[in-house]
Backbone as JSON Lines, residues from 0, in Angstrom:
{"i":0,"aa":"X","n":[-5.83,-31.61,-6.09],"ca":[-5.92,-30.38,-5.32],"c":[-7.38,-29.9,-5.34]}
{"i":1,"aa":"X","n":[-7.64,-29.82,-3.97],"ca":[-9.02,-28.89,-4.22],"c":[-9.38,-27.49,-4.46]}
{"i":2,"aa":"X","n":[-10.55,-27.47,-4.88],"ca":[-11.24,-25.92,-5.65],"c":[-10.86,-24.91,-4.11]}
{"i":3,"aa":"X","n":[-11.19,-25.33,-3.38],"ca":[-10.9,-24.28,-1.91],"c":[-9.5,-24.3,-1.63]}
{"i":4,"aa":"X","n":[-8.69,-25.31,-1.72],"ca":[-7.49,-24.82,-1.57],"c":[-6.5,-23.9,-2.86]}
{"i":5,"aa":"X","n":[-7.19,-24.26,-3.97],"ca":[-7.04,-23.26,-5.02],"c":[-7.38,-22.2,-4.8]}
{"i":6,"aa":"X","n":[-8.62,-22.02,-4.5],"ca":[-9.02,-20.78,-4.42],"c":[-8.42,-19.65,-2.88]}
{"i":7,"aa":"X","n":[-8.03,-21.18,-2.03],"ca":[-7.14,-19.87,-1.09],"c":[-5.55,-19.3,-1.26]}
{"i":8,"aa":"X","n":[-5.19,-20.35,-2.25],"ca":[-3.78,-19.59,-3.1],"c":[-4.09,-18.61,-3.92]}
{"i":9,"aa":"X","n":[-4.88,-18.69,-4.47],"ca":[-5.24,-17.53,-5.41],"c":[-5.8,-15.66,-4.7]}
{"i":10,"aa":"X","n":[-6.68,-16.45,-3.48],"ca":[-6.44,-15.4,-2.88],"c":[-4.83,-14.72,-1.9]}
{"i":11,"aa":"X","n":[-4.49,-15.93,-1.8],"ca":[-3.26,-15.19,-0.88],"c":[-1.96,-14.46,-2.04]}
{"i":12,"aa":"X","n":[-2.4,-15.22,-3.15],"ca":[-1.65,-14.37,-4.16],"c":[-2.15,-12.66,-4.61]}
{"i":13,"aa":"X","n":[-3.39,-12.56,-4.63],"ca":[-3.97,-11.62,-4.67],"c":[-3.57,-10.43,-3.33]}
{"i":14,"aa":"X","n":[-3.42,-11.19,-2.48],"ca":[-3.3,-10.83,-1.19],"c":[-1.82,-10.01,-1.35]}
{"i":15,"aa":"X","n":[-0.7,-10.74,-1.6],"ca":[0.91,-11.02,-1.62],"c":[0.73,-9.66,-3.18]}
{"i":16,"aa":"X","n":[0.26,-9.68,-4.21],"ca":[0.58,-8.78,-5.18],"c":[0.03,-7.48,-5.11]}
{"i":17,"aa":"X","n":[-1.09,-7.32,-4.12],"ca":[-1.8,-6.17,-3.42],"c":[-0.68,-5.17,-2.88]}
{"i":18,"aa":"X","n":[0.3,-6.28,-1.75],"ca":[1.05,-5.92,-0.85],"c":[2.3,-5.6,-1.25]}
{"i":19,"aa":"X","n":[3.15,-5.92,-2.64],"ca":[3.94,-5.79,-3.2],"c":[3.91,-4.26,-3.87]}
{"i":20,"aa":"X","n":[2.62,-4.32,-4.31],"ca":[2.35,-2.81,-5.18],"c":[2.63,-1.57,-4.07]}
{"i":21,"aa":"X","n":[1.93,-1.8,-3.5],"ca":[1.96,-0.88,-2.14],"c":[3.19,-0.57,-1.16]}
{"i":22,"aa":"X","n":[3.96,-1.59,-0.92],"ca":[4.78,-1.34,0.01],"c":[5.95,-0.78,-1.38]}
{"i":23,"aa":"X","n":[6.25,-0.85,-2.67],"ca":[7.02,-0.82,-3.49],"c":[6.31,0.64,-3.77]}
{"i":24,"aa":"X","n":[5.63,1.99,-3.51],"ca":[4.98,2.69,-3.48],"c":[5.65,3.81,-2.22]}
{"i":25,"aa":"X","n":[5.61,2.8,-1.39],"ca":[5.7,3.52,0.06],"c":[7.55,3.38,0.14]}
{"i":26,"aa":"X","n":[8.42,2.42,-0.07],"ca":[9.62,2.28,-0.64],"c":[10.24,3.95,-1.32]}
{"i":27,"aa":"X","n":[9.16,4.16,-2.46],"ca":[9.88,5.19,-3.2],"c":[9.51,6.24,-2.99]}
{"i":28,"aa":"X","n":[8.32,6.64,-2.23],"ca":[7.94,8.03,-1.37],"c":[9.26,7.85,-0.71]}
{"i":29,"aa":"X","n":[9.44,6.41,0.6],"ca":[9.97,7.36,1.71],"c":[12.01,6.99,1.61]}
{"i":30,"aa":"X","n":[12.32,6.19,0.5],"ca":[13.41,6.23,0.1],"c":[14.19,6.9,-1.05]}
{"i":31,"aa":"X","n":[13.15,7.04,-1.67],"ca":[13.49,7.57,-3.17],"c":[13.25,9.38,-2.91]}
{"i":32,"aa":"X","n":[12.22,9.78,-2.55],"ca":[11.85,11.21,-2.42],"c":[12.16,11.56,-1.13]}
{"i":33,"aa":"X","n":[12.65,10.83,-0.07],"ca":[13.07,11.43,1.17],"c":[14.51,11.18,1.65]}
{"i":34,"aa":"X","n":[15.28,10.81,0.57],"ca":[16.65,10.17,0.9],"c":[17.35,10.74,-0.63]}
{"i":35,"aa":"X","n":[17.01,9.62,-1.71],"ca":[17.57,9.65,-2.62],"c":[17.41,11.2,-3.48]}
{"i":36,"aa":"X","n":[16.2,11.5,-3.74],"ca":[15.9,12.31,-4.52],"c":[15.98,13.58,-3.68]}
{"i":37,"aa":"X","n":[16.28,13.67,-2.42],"ca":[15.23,14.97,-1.39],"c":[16.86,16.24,-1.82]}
{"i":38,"aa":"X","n":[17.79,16.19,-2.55],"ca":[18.47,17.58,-2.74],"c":[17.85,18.23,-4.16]}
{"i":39,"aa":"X","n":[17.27,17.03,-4.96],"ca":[16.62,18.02,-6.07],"c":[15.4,18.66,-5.45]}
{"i":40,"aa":"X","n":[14.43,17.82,-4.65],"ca":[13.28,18.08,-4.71],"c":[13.48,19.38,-3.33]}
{"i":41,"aa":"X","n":[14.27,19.7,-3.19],"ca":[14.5,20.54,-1.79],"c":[14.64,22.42,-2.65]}
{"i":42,"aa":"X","n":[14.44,21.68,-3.73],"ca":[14.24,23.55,-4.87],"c":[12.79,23.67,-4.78]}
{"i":43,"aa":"X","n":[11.86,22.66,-4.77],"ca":[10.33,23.2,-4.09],"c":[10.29,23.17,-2.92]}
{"i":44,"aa":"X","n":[9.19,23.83,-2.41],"ca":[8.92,24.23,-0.95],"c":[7.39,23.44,-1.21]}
{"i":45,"aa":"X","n":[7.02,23.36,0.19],"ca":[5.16,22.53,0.53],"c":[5.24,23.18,2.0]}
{"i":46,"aa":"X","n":[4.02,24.3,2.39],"ca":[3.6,24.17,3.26],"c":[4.76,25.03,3.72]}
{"i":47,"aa":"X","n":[5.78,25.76,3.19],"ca":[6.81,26.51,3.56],"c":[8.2,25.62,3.82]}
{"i":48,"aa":"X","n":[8.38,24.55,3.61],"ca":[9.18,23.56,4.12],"c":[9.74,23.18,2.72]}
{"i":49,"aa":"X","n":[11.32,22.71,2.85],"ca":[11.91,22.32,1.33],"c":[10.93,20.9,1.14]}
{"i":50,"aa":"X","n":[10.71,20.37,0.37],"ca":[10.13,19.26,-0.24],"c":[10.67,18.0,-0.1]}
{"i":51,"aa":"X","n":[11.96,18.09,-0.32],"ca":[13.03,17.04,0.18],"c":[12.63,16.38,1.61]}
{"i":52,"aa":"X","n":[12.76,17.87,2.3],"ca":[12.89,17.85,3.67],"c":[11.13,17.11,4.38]}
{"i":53,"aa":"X","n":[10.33,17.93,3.79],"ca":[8.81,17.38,4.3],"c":[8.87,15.73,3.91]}
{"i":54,"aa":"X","n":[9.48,15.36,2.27],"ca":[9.14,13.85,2.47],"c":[9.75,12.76,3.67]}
{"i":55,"aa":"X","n":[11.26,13.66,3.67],"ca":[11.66,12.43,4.81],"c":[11.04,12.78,6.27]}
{"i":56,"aa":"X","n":[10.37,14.05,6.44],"ca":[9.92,14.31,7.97],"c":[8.67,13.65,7.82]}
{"i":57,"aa":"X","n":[7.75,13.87,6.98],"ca":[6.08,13.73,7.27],"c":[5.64,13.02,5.79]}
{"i":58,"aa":"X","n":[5.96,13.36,4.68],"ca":[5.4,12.44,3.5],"c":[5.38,11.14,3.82]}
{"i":59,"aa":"X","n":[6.36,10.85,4.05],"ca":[6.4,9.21,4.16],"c":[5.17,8.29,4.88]}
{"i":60,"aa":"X","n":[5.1,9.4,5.94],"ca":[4.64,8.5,7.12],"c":[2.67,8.87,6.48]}
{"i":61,"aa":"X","n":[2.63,10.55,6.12],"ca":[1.08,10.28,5.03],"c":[1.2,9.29,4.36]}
{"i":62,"aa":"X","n":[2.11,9.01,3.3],"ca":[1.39,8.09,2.52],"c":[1.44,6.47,2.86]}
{"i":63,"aa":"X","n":[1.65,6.57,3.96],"ca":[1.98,5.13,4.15],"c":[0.52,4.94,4.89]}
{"i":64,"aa":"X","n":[-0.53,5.83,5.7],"ca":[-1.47,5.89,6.31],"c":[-2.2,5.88,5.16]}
{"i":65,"aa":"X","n":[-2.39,6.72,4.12],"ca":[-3.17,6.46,3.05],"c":[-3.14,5.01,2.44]}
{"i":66,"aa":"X","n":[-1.69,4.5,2.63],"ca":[-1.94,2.73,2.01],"c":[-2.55,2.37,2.53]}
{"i":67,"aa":"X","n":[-2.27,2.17,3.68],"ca":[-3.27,1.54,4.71],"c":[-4.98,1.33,4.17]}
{"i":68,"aa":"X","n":[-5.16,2.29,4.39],"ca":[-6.75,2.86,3.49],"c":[-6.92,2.66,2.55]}
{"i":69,"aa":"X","n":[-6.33,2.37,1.7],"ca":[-6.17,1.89,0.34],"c":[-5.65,0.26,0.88]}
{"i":70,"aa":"X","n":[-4.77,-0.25,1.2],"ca":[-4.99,-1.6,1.25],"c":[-6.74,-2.31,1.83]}
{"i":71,"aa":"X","n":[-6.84,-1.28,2.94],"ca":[-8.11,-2.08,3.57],"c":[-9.46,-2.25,2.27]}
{"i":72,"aa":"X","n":[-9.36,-1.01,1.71],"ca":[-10.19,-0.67,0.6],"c":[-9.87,-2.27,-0.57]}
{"i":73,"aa":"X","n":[-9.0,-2.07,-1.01],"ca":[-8.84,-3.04,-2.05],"c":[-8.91,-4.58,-1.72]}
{"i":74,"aa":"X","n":[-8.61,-5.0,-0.01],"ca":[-8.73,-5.85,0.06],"c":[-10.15,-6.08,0.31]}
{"i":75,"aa":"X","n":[-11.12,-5.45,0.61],"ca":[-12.25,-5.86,0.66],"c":[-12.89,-6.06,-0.58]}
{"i":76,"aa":"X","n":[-12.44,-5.71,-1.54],"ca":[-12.59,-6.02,-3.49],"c":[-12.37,-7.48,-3.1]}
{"i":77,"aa":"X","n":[-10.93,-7.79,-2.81],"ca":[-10.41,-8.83,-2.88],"c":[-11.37,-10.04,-2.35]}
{"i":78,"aa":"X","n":[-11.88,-9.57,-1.3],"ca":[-12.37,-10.38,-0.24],"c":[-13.56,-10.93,-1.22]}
{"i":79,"aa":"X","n":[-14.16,-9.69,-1.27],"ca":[-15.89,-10.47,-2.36],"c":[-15.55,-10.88,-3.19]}
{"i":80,"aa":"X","n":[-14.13,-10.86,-4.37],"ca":[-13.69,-11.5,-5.22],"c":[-13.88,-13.24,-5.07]}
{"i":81,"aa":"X","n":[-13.03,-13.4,-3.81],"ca":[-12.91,-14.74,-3.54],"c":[-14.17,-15.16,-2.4]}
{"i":82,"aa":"X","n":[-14.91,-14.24,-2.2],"ca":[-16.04,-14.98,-1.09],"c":[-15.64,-14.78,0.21]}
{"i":83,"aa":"X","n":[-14.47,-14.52,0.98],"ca":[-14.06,-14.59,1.95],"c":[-14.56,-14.03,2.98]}
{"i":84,"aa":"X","n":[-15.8,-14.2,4.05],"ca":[-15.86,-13.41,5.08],"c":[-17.64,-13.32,5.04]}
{"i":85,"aa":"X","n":[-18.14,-14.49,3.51],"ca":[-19.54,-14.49,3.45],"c":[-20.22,-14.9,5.08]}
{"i":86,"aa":"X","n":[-21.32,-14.21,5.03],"ca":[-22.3,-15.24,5.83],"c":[-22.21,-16.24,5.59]}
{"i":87,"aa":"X","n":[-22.72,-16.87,5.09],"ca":[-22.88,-18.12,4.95],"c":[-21.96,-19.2,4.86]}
{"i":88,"aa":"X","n":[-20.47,-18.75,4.91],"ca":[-19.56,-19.72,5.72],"c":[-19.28,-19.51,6.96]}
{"i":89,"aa":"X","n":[-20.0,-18.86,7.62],"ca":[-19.42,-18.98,9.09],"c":[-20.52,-19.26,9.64]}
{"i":90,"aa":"X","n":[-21.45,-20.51,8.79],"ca":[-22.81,-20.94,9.7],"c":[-22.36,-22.32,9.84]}
């Protein structure tokens, strides 16, 4: 096996455990706090709105825009980690 094809499993693993964290994140905002949890959390208010109620209307869909931003962010860690996207491979 070669060092580059190692090294592009390793990134796509990097890639795949990035994406696991995150979507398992966005899972329990918009299932757990907007479904499961939203009759306890509906005894606080945000913004005048029960809490329950804001995660399944609008939390979800913030924090899922913040992953976003946060994935792009981390994958560009990722990227210089593994080299991906140098100059000098695309000469």
């Amino acid at each position: 096996m070669s060092t580059n094809n190692t090294n592009n499993r390793e990134y796509w693993k990097a890639n795949l455990r990035l994406l696991a964290k995150l979507l398992t994140i966005w899972f329990i905002v918009s299932f757990g706090f907007g479904i499961m949890l939203a009759d306890w959390l509906d005894q606080f208010s945000l913004f005048g709105f029960k809490l329950g109620f804001w995660f399944a209307q609008q939390g979800a869909i913030y924090v899922f825009v913040a992953l976003i931003f946060i994935y792009a962010w981390r994958m560009k860690a990722i990227d210089r980690q593994f080299g991906v996207g140098d100059d000098e491979d695309q000469a």
